[in-house]
C-alpha positions as CSV (number, residue, x, y, z in Angstrom):
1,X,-113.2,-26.3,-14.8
2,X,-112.3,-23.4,-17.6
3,X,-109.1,-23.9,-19.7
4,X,-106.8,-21.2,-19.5
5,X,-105.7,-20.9,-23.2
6,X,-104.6,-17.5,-23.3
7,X,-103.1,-14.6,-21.2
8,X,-102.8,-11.0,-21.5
9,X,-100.4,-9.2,-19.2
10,X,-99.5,-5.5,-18.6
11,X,-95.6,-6.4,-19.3
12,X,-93.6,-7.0,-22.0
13,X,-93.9,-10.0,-23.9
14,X,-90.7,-12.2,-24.2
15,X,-92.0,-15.5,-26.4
16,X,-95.4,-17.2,-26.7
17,X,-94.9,-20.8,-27.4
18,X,-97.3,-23.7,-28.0
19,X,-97.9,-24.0,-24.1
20,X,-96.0,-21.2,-22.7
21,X,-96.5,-17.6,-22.4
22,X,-93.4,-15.8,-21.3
23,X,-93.2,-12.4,-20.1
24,X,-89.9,-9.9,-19.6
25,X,-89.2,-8.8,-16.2
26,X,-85.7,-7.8,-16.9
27,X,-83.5,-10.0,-15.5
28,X,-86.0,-12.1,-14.9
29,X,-88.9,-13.8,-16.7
30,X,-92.4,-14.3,-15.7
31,X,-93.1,-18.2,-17.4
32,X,-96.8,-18.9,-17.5
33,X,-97.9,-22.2,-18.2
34,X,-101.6,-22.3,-20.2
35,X,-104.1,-25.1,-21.0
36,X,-102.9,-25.3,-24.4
37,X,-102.7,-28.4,-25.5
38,X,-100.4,-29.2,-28.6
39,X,-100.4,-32.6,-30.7
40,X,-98.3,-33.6,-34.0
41,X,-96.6,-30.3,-33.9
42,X,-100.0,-28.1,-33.9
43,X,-101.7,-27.0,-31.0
44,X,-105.3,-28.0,-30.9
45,X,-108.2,-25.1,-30.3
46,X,-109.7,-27.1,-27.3
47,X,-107.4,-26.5,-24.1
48,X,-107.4,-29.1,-20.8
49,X,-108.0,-27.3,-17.6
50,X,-105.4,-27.9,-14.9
51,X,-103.0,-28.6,-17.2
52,X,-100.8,-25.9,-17.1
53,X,-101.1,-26.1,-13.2
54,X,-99.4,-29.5,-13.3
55,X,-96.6,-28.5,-15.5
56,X,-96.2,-25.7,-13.7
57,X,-96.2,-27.1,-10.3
58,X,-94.2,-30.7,-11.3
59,X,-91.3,-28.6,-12.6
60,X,-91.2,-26.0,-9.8
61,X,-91.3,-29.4,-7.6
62,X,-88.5,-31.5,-9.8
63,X,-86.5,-28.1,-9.8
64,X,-86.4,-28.1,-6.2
65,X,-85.5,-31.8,-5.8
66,X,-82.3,-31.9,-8.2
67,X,-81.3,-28.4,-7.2
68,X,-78.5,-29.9,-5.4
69,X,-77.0,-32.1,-8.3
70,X,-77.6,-29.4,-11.0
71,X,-78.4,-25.4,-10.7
72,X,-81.7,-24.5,-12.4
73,X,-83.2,-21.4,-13.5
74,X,-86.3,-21.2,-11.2
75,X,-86.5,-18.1,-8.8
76,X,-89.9,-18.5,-7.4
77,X,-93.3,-20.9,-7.9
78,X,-96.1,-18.4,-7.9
79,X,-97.8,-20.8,-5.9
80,X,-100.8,-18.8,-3.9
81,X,-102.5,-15.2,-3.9
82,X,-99.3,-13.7,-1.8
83,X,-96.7,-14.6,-3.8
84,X,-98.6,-13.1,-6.7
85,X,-99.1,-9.7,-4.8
86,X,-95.3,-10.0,-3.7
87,X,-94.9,-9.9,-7.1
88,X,-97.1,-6.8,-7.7
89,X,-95.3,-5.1,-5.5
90,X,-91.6,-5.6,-6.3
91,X,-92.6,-5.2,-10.3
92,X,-94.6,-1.5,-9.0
93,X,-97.5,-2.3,-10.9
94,X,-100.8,-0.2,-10.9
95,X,-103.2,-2.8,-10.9
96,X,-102.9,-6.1,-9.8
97,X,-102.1,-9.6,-11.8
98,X,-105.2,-11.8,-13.0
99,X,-105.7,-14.9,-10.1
100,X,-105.2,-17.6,-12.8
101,X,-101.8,-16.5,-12.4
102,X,-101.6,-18.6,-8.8
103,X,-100.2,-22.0,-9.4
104,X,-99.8,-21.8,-13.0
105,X,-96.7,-19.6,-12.9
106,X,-93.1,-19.2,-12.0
107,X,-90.4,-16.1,-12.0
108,X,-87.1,-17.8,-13.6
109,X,-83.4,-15.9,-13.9
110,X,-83.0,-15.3,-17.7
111,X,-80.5,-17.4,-18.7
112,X,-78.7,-18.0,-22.2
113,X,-80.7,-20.7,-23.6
114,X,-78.5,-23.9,-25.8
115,X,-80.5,-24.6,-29.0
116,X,-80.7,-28.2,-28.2
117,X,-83.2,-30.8,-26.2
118,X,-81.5,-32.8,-24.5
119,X,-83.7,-36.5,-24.7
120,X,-82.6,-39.4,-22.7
121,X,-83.8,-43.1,-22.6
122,X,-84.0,-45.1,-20.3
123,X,-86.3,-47.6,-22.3
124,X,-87.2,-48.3,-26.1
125,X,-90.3,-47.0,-26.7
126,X,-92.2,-44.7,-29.2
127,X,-89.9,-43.2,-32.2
128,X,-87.2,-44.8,-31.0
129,X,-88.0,-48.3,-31.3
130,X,-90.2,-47.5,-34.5
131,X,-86.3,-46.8,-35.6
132,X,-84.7,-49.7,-33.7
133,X,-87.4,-51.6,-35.9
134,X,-86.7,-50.3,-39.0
135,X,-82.6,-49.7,-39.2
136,X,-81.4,-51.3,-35.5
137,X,-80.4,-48.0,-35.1
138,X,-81.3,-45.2,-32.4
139,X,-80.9,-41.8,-33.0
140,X,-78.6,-43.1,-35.2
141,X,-76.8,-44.9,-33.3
142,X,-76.0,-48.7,-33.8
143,X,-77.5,-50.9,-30.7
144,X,-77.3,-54.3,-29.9
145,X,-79.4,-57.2,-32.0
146,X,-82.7,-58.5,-30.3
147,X,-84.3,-55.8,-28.0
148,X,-87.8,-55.7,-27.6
149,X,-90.6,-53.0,-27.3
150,X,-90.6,-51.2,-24.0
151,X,-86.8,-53.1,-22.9
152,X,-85.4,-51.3,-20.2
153,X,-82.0,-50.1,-21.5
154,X,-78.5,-51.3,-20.3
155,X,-78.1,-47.9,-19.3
156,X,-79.7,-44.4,-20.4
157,X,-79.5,-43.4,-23.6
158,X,-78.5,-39.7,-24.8
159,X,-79.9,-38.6,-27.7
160,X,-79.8,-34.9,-28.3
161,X,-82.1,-33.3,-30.8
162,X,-81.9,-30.0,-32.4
163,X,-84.6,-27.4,-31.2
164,X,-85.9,-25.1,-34.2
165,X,-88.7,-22.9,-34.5
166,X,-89.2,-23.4,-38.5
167,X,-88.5,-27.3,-39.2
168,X,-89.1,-30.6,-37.0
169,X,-86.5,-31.7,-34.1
170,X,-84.3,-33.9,-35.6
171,X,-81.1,-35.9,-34.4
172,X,-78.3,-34.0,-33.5
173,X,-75.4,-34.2,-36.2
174,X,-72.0,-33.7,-36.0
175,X,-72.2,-30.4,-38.2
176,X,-74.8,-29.7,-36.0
177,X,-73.0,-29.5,-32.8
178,X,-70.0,-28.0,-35.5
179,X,-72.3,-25.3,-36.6
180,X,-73.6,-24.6,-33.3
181,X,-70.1,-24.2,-31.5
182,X,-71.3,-26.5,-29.0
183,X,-68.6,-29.3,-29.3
184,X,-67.1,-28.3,-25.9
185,X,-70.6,-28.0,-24.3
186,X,-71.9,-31.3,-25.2
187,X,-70.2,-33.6,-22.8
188,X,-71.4,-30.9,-20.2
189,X,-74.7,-31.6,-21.6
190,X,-74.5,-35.2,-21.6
191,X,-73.5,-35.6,-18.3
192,X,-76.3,-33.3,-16.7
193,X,-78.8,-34.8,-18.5
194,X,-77.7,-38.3,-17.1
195,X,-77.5,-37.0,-13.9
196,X,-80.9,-35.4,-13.3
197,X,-82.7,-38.1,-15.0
198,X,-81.2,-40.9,-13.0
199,X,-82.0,-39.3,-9.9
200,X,-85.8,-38.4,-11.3
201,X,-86.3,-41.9,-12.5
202,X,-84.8,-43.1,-8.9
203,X,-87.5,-40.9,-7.2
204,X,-90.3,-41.7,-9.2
205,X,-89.5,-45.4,-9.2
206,X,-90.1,-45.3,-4.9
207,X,-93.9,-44.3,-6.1
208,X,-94.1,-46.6,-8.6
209,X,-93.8,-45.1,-11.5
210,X,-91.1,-45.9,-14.5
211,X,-89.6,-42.7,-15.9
212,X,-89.2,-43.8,-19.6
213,X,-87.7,-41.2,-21.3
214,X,-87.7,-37.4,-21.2
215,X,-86.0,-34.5,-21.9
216,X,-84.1,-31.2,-20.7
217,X,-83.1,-28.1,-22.1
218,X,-79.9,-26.5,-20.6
219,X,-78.8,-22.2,-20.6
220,X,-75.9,-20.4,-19.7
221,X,-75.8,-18.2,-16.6
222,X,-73.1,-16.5,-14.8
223,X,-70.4,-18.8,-16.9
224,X,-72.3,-22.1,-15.7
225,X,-74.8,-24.5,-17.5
226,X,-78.1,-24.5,-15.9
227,X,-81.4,-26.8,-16.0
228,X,-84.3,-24.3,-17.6
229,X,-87.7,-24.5,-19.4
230,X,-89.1,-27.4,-18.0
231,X,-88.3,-30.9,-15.8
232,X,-89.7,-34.4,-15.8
233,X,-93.6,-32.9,-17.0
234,X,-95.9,-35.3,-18.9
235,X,-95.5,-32.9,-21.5
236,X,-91.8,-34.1,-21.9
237,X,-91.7,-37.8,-20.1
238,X,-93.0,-41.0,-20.7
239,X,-94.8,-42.0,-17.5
240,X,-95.6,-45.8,-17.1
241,X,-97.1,-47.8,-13.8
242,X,-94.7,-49.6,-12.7
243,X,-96.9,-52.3,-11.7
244,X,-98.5,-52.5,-15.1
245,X,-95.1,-52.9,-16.7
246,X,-94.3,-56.1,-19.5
247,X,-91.5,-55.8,-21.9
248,X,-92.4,-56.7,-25.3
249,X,-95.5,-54.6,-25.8
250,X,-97.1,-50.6,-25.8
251,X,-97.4,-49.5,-22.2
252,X,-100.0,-47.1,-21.2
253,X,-98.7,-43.9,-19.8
254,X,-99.7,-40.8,-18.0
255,X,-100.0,-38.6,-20.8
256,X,-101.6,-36.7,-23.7
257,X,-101.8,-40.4,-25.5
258,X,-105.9,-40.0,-25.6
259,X,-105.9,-37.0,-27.6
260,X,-103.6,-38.6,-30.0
261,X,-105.6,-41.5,-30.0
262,X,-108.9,-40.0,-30.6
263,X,-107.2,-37.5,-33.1
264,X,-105.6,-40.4,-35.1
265,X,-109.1,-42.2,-35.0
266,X,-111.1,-38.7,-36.0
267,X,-110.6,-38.5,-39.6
268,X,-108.4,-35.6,-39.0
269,X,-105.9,-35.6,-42.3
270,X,-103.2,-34.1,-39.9
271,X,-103.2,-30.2,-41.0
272,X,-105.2,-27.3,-39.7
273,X,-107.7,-26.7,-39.1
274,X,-108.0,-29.4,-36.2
275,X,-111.3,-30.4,-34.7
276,X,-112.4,-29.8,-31.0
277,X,-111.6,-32.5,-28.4
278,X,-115.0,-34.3,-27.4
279,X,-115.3,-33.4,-23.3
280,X,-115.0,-36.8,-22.3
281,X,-111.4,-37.1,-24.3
282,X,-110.3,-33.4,-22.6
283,X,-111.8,-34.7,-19.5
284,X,-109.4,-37.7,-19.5
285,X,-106.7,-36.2,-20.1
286,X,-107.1,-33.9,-17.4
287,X,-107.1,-36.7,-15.6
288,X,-104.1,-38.0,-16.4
289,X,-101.9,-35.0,-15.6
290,X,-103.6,-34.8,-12.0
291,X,-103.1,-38.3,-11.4
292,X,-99.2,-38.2,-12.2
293,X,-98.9,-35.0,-10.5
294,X,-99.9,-36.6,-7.7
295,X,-98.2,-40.2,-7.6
296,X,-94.9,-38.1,-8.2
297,X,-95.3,-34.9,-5.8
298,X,-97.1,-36.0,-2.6
């Protein structure tokens, strides 16, 4: 399998991010997820095949599910070589659009985007215990004495981060939200989030699989808040086996955890240039995103 780590399309382009390439159609933009592949903050030169096909496809399949609890910007999955010609046609293009294309991308409304991620937790795990740990606090907030690695959560926990292109997400503050003129969006927010996770973690719990936190970005559209970006992908979850499950410890997950693990474990002093993934390390993480894809979807 090749990695699909860049893309170059006859159409305008809108924003290339550190997995996304995004293309303007107008009204509309063309979202195609690569191979890229990002870690600490920088995205690594070695790409994972299929990856972008799983985030792709997962959100195109969560976007459909939760569609009828919270509007979403998705217009069409690009999902096989006729949908891709459709698209050819209706755009009036001259020649047609590269096959690795199929599966990997998805024609989305343009919507107003809210600088924020919305992260929710349903279980204390990763940074947010490392806080619990250290202050007893998540996200800032105060919670009760006693939890434990991994502890399920009384109930789901919103904590909003700001989304920046120059610094680090951090908590969202008051002057934040002040700044931001958001303070009569964020119960909106809040209560979206909530919503679409409870009924994601619902679903995936029937298969088995413990959602443990992820999160959502949110736009404006036509004077509503709708769901956009991406939905319940490995690249924003935390996917545990349900069966595998103990409170009080790590958990493995579905996820890009080996290439932190082997990047951690390289020698790597956490700047660029970063060193090329071993195959066996791309080849299991590959792995990973296909086996999620598949507990969750079929």
């Amino acid at each position: 399998m090749t990695a699909v780590t860049e893309t170059s399309l006859p159409l305008p382009l809108f924003q290339r991010g550190k997995v996304r390439d995004v293309y303007d159609l107008g009204a509309e933009l063309l979202i195609v997820s690569t191979d890229r592949i990002s870690a600490f903050d920088i995205v690594l030169p070695s790409g994972v095949p299929e990856k972008g096909r799983v985030l792709n496809q997962m959100s195109a399949f969560w976007f459909r599910e939760t569609a009828h609890i919270m509007p979403n910007h998705m217009v069409e999955s690009l999902d096989n070589a006729e949908s891709l010609r459709r698209l050819v046609a209706r755009l009036k293009l001259k020649d047609p659009l590269p096959a690795y294309l199929i599966g990997r991308s998805m024609v989305v409304r343009k919507a107003a985007r809210i600088p924020v991620e919305c992260v929710i937790r349903g279980y204390l795990s990763g940074s947010a215990w490392a806080e619990y740990k250290a202050h007893g606090t998540v996200n800032g907030q105060p919670m009760p004495p006693g939890l434990r690695e991994s502890e399920r959560l009384s109930e789901p926990l919103f904590t909003p981060t700001t989304k920046s292109e120059s610094e680090h997400d951090r908590p969202l503050t008051d002057s934040d939200v002040s700044a931001l003129r958001l303070q009569d969006t964020m119960p909106a927010l809040e209560e979206a989030t909530r919503t679409v996770y409870v009924h994601a973690a619902g679903h995936a719990l029937q298969r088995g699989i413990i959602v443990a936190d992820t999160k959502f970005e949110f736009g404006h559209l036509d004077g509503g808040l709708i769901l956009i970006d991406e939905a319940v992908t490995p690249d924003s979850s935390r996917f545990w086996a349900a069966s595998d499950y103990k409170v009080g410890q790590a958990q493995a997950g579905y996820d890009k955890q080996p290439v932190r693990d082997w990047l951690a474990g390289s020698g790597w002093n956490g700047k660029a240039p970063v060193p090329p993934l071993p195959p066996e390390v791309v080849a299991a993480t590959t792995e990973r995103y296909l086996t999620i894809f598949r507990r969750l979807t079929e």
